[in-house]
Structure formats: C-alpha cells, structure tokens
KOLLOBA-278411 format. One record per residue (C-alpha): residue number from 0; x, y, z. Coordinates in steps of 0.2 Angstrom, whole numbers. Example, Ala and Ser with C-alpha at 12.3 -4.5 7.8 and 13.67 -1.06 7.14 Angstrom:
# residues 2
PT  0  62  -22  39
PT  1  68  -5  36
END
This chain:
# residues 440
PT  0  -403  -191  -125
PT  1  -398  -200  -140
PT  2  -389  -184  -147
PT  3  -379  -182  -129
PT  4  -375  -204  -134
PT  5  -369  -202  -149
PT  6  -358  -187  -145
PT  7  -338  -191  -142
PT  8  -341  -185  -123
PT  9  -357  -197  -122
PT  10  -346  -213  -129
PT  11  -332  -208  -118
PT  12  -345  -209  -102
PT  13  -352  -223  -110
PT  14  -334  -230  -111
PT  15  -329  -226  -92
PT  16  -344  -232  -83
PT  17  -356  -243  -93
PT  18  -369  -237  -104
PT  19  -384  -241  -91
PT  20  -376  -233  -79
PT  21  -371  -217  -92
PT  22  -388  -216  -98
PT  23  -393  -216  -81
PT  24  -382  -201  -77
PT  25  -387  -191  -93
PT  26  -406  -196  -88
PT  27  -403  -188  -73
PT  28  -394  -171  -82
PT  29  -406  -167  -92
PT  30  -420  -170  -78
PT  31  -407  -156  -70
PT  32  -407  -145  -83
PT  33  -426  -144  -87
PT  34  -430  -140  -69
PT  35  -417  -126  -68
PT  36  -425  -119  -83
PT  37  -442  -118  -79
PT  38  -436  -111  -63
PT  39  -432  -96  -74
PT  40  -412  -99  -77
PT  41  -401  -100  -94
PT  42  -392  -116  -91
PT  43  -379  -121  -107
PT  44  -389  -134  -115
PT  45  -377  -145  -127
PT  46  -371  -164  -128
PT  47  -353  -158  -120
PT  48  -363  -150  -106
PT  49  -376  -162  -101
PT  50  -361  -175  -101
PT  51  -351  -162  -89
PT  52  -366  -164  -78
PT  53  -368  -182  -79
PT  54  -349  -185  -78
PT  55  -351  -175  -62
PT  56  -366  -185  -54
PT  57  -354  -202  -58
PT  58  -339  -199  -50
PT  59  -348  -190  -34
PT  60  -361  -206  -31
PT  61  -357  -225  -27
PT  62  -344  -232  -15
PT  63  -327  -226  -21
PT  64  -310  -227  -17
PT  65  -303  -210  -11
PT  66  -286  -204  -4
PT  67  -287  -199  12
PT  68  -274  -183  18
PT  69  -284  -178  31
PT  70  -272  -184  46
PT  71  -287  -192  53
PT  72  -283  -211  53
PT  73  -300  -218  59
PT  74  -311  -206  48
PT  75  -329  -213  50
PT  76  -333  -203  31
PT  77  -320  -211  24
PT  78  -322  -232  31
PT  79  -312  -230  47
PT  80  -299  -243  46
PT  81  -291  -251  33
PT  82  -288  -268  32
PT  83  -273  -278  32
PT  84  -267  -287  14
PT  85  -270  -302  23
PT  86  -288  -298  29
PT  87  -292  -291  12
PT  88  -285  -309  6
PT  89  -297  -320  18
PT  90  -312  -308  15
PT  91  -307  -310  -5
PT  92  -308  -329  -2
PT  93  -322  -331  8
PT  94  -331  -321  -6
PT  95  -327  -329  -20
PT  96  -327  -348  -15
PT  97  -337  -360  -3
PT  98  -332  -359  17
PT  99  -335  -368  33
PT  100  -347  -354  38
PT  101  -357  -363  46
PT  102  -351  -383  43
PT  103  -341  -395  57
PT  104  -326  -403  45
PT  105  -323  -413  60
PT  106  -343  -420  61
PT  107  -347  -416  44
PT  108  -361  -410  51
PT  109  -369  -391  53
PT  110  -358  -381  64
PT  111  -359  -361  69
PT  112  -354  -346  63
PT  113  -351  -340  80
PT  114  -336  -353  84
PT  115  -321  -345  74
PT  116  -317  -329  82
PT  117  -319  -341  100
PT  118  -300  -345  102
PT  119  -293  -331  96
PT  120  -302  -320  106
PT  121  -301  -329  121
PT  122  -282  -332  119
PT  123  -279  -314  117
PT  124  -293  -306  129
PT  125  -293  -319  143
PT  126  -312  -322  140
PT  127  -321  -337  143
PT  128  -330  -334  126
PT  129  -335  -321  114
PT  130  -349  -317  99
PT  131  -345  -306  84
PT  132  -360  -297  78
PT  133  -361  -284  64
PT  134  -357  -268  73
PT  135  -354  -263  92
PT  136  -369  -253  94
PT  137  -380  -270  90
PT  138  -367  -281  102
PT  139  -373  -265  116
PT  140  -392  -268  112
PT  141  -388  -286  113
PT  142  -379  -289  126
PT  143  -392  -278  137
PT  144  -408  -288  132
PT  145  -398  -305  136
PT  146  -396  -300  153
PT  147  -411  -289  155
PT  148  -421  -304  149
PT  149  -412  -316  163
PT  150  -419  -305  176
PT  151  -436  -311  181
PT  152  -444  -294  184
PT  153  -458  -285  177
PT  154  -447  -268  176
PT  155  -428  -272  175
PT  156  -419  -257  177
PT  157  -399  -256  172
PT  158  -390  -243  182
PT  159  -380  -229  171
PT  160  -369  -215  176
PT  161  -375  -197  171
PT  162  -358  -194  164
PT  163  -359  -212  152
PT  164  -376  -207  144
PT  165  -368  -202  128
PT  166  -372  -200  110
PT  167  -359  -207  98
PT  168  -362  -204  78
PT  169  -378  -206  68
PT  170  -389  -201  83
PT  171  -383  -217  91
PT  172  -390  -213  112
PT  173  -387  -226  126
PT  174  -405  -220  133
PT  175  -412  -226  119
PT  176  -404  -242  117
PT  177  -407  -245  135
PT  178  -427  -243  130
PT  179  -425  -254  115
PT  180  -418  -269  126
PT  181  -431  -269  137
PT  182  -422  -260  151
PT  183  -429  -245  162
PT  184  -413  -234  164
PT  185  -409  -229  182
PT  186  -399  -212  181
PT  187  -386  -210  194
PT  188  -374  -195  200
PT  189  -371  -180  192
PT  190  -364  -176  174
PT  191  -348  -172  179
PT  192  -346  -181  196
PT  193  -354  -199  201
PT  194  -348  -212  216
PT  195  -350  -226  221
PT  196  -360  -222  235
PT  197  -373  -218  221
PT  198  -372  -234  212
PT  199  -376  -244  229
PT  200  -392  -232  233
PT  201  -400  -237  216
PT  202  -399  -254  220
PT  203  -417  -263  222
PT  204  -426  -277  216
PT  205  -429  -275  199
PT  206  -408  -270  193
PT  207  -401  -282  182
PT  208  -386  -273  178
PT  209  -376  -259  178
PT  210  -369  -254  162
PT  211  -352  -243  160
PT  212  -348  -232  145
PT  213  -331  -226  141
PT  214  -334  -208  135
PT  215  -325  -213  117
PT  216  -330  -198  109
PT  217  -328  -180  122
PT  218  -317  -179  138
PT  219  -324  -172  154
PT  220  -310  -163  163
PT  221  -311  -149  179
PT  222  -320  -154  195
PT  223  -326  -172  191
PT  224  -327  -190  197
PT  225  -330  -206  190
PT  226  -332  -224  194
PT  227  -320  -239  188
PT  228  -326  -256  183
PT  229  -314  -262  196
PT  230  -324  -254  211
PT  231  -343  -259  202
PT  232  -336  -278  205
PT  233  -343  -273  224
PT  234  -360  -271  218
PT  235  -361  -290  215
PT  236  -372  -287  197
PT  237  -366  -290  180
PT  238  -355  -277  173
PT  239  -358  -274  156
PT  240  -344  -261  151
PT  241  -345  -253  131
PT  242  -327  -249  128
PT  243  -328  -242  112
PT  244  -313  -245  103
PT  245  -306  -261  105
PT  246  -288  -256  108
PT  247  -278  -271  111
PT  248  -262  -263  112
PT  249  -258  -246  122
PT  250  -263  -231  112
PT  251  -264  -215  124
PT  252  -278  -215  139
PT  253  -288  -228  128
PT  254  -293  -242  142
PT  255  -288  -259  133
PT  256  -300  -274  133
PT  257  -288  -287  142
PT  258  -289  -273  158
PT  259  -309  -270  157
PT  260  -310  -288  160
PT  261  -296  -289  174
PT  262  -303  -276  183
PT  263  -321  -286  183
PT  264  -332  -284  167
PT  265  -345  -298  164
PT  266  -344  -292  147
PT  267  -333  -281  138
PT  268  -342  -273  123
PT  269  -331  -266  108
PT  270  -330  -261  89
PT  271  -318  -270  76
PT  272  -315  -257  65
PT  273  -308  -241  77
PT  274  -291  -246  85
PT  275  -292  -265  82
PT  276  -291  -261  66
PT  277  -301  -275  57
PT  278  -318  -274  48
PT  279  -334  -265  54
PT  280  -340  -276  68
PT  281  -348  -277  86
PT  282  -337  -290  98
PT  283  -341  -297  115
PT  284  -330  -306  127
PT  285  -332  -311  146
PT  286  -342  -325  156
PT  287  -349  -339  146
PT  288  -365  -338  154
PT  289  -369  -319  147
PT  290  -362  -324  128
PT  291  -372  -340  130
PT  292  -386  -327  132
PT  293  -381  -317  118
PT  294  -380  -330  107
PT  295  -396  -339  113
PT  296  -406  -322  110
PT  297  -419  -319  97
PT  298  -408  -304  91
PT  299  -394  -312  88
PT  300  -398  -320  71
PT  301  -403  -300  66
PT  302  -387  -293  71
PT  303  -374  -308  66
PT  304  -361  -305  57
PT  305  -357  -311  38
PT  306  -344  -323  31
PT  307  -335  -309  25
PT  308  -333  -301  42
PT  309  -329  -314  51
PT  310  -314  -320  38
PT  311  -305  -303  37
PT  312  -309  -302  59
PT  313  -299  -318  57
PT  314  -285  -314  48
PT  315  -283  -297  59
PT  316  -284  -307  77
PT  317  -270  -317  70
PT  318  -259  -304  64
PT  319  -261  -300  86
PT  320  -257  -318  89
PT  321  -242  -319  77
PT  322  -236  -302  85
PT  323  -234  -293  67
PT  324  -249  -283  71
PT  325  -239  -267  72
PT  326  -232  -271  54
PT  327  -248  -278  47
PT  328  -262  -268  51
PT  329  -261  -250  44
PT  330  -270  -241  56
PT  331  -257  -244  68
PT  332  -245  -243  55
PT  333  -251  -224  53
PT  334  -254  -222  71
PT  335  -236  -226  76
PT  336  -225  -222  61
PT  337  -212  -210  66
PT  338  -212  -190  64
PT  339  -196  -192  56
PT  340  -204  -205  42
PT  341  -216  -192  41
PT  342  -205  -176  39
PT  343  -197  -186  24
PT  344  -212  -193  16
PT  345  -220  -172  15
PT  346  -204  -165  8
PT  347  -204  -177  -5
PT  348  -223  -177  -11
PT  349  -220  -156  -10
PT  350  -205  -157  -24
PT  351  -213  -168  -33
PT  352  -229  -156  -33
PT  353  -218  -141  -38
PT  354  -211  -150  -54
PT  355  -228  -156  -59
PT  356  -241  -140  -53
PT  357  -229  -127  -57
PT  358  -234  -109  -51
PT  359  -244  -118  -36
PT  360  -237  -110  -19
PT  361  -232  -127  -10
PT  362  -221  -130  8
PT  363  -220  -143  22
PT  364  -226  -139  40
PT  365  -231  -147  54
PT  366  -246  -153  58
PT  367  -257  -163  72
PT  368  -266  -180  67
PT  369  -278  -188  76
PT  370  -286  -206  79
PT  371  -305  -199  73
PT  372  -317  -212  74
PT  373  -324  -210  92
PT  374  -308  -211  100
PT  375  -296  -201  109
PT  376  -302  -186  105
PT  377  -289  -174  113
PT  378  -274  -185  107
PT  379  -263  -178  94
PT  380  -251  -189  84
PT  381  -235  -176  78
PT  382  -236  -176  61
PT  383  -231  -166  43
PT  384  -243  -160  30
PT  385  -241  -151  13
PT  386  -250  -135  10
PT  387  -256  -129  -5
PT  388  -258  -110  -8
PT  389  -257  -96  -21
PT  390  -276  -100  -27
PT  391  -295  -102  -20
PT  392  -291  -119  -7
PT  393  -310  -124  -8
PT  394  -311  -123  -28
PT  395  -295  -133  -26
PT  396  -302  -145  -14
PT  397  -319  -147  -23
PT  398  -307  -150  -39
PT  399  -297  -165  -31
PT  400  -313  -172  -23
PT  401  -318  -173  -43
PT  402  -302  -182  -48
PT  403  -299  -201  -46
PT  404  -296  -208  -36
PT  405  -303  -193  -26
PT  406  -292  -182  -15
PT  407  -298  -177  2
PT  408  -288  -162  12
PT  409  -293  -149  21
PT  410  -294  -130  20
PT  411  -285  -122  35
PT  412  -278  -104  39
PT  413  -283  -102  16
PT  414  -273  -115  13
PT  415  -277  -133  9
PT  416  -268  -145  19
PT  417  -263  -162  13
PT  418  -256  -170  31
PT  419  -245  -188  25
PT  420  -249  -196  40
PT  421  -264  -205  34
PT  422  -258  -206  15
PT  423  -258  -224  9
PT  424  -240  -234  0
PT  425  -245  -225  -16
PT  426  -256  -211  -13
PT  427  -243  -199  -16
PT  428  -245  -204  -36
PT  429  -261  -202  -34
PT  430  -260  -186  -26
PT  431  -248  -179  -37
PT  432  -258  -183  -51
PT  433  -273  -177  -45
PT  434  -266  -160  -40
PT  435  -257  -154  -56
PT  436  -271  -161  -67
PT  437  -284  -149  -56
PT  438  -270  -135  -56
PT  439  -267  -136  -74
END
C-alpha cells in the first residue's frame, strides 16, 4: 500500500480523486489481486498495476456525468431527463441558501411544502389542486390509500383492467401496489379485450375505485379493446388514471394530462421526469377532495418531495407557462429537433473524428431514436448516428465507457453506433476526445 502511494501513479490518483478516496481504491486492488492469486492465477503485481486497477474501480463507481449517444432521450440508466439551465439554477439556489420551504412570507408564520406547484399546475392542467411527491410510483400508492381509506368497508376493492396490470422498471407491479394500499384488486376482462359491460358487473359494495393504467411501457395491437376514462365517468366512482409520462404537449399517441382530466379523472397520476421533462418526481392533479386526501394521508410525509425537487419542478412548469418550453427544456429540445439539424451535426463530429482517430473506419447513416423511459415504445424519432468500425466495437465501447466524461454508444450490425440525437451543446468535444484518446 504505501509503496503503490508513493509511486508517480499513486500521487497521480491521489492528485485526481482525493487521497481517502485513492487509498480507498488501492485498498480495494490489492484485496482484488490476493483473492485472484489464491485462486490459483499470476496477476502482475507492481505499484503501475495496482493503480491501473484502482484507477479502474474510480472512474467505473459514484454518480458521474456521461455523454449519452445512445439515441434514447429518456434513458432511465442514464437520469432520464435533463434539466433546463434554469431549473438547474432554482435547484442550485434552493441548495445552497435558505427557502420558503415551508414559511408564509405573507403570515410569517409556518406554511407548506405542498402550495408551490398548486397554481402552476392548476393553470396549466385545469385541476382544482395537486400534491408533488418524490416519484409517480409513491403518488400511485398514495393516491390509492387516500381513497381506499375514505371507503368505509372492511374489503375495499379497486377495479383494474387485465390489460392495465402492468410491470414498469425495477419490479414496479400494480398488483402489488394495489396490496400495499390496502386495496383487494378486482381483475376484470381479458388481457387483450375488456368493456365496459365488465367494469359495471364488478361493481359491489365494497369498490372504492376503479383505477386506469396507461400501458407506458409495451403496446397491445391485433384483436383488442380497451376502455377510455371518458366512458368509466358512467360508473359514478373515482377514477384514478396513472398516465405515466406526464406529456403536456403532443408527443405521438401519448395521452396528455390536460385530456385525462377532460375526459373525467378524479385524479390524474404522472412522473416529472419522462416527457415533462423536469426532475424525478411523482405529480397529482384532479378534485380537491382526493388531494386533500393525499395530503392528509399518513404517507405523504414518507413520500414528499425535497426542496430541491420542488425548485427545479418550479422553474420547469414555468418554462410551460411562459411558452419557451420547447426552447428551454432539452428533452423536447432533442425530441423535436429536426432531421436536417441532425444530418449536419453527424457529418461534422465524423470529420472531426477522422482528423483526430486517424485509421478508424468512420461514416454517417441514419438511424432511429426513441423516447426510452417508459414511453412510447414503438415511436421512432428519424435521426443520424456516426458509426465507428475497423476494430473490435465492444473493446471500443468498454474504452469510451473508461474515458471522462464516459461515452456510452452502442454496438450494432459490429459497429459502434454514436446516434447525435441525444448528444448535449458540447458532447461532440467530449466525444471526440474520448474516441481518438481510446483509438490512439
């Protein structure tokens, strides 16, 4: 350990990262090396090559910045969306000064976390009110035990479609959510085909709601049939509907939140960070009486959001209200940015690439992007990507996923694909970098 310190490589770790966190690494290496050797192997074992290996373990481990060239503008792996300068700004100064989190400047007295989102999402939704939690799985659960908890009934049942009892990421089930709030879930239809004649038979005493899940994740196509909020009005319960994304705007067959709640949602359920593109959070809108219950509910202090949220949701719902949403936020920036812009953008990072990786097989083709992130999963967005060939493309991509800011592509028809659709204002620097420093 103290030889691999005082080696030039040690300093040099010690000099990137901090010396805890490089004798931390090294630690680690050489816990690494003495298992592989017991095991029977010949590992190199020299100060150069123990801080290979704990150069390795630090810039694989801890939240870092990467570039994403994927083409997938919501990649859950990679943050899903990224925020607006000017929500990065309120989140920055929420952070690093005092707030009126929770503090009435007009009473001086306490006030609540959950009023500064109210008019914004009511102007732009129609609600009556809303509650911001910390993700839209935790506003699902909430929203279910509020109103599975007004219903006085020993077995409250909430009535789901077969074709809505979905998993999303991370094991995320609605059946199980269902169970957690309380809730016995009352199957109706078929998988691929449900009505509403099947609905109204599964009415009884003890139904509380009916809850309606838009499929954000798979699309169900062939001989199927499905129910709208608009016709579950009729059924005179509360309609609880998860719409998943949050789109605000028109973005293919995505159903928008202002139309969930003109068709008839109590409560319209949806994330922050997917085609809203703000920070991770869980948002409800609809009737003041279910928010009320929300709010009012045991779980709600569990699942609230923090300042930092809140301030950046903020600063996004405004860029909507000042109608520079379109300019501002770069998910739809990247969403709705023209093939033509991209054409240009992929011919310029491939010259660029072929004066500075020289003997690397590069060209521009056309590719297909995509959402990601749960949402529209059968909607391609025209795009170009730079391929890169002539050598192994997984080496090559295990080699930019080293470099920093790391470089993620991906390997396609043994080539590996850079798409410029999701490429940030100075990626392709980055990229460039990246590349010639992994071919050289």
């Amino acid at each position: 350990m103290d030889a691999v310190m005082r080696d030039p490589s040690g300093q040099t770790l010690a000099a990137r990262y901090g010396r805890a966190s490089a004798t931390a690494a090294v630690r680690e290496a050489l816990g690494g090396l003495r298992r592989r050797i017991v095991a029977g192997e010949g590992p190199e074992v020299s100060e150069r090559a123990v801080a290979d290996a704990a150069s390795g373990l630090l810039t694989t481990r801890g939240l870092r910045s990467v570039v994403n060239a994927t083409g997938v503008v919501l990649h859950t792996n990679l943050g899903r969306s990224v925020l607006s300068e000017q929500a990065a700004l309120a989140a920055y100064d929420a952070a690093t000064g005092y707030s009126n989190l929770e503090y009435d400047l007009r009473s001086g007295s306490r006030g609540s976390r959950y009023d500064h989102a109210v008019p914004l999402l009511r102007e732009l939704t129609g609600a009556d009110d809303s509650l911001v939690v910390n993700n839209c799985a935790g506003a699902t659960l909430l929203a279910l035990a509020a109103v599975v908890a007004s219903k006085a009934s020993v077995a409250p049942e909430v009535i789901v479609s077969r074709g809505q009892l979905i998993e999303i990421g991370g094991g995320f089930r609605i059946p199980e959510v269902l169970a957690l709030s309380g809730a016995r879930l009352r199957e109706v239809g078929t998988t691929n085909r449900t009505r509403l004649s099947d609905y109204e038979n599964a009415v009884n005493e003890n139904t509380s709601a009916v809850l309606w899940v838009h499929p954000s994740n798979f699309e169900m196509v062939g001989f199927t049939e499905s129910v709208g909020v608009q016709d579950l009005e009729s059924l005179r319960l509360p309609v609880i509907a998860d719409v998943g994304s949050g789109a605000l705007l028109s973005v293919g067959e995505e159903p928008r939140v202002q139309g969930v709640l003109r068709d008839g949602a109590d409560l319209a359920i949806f994330s922050g960070d997917k085609l809203l593109g703000g920070p991770q959070a869980g948002i409800a809108v609809g009737a003041s009486r279910w928010i009320s219950a929300m709010r009012n509910h045991p779980l709600a202090r569990a699942l609230r959001a923090d300042k930092l949220c809140l301030a950046a949701l903020q600063a996004t719902l405004n860029s909507y209200l000042e109608g520079t949403e379109k300019e501002d936020l770069p998910t739809l920036r990247m969403i709705r940015a023209p093939i033509t812009e991209m054409e240009d953008r992929a011919i310029h990072l491939a010259d660029n690439l072929r004066r500075n990786a020289p003997g690397l097989e590069v060209d521009v083709t056309p590719s297909m992007a995509r959402c990601g992130g749960g949402t529209l999963p059968t909607y391609e967005i025209p795009s170009f990507a730079v391929r890169l060939g002539g050598t192994d493309p997984e080496a090559l991509a295990e080699k930019l996923r080293s470099s920093g800011p790391p470089v993620i592509g991906r390997v396609r028809e043994g080539r590996l694909w850079l798409d410029v659709r999701t490429l940030l204002p100075g990626d392709d620097e980055a990229v460039i970098e990246a590349v010639r420093d992994a071919h050289g």
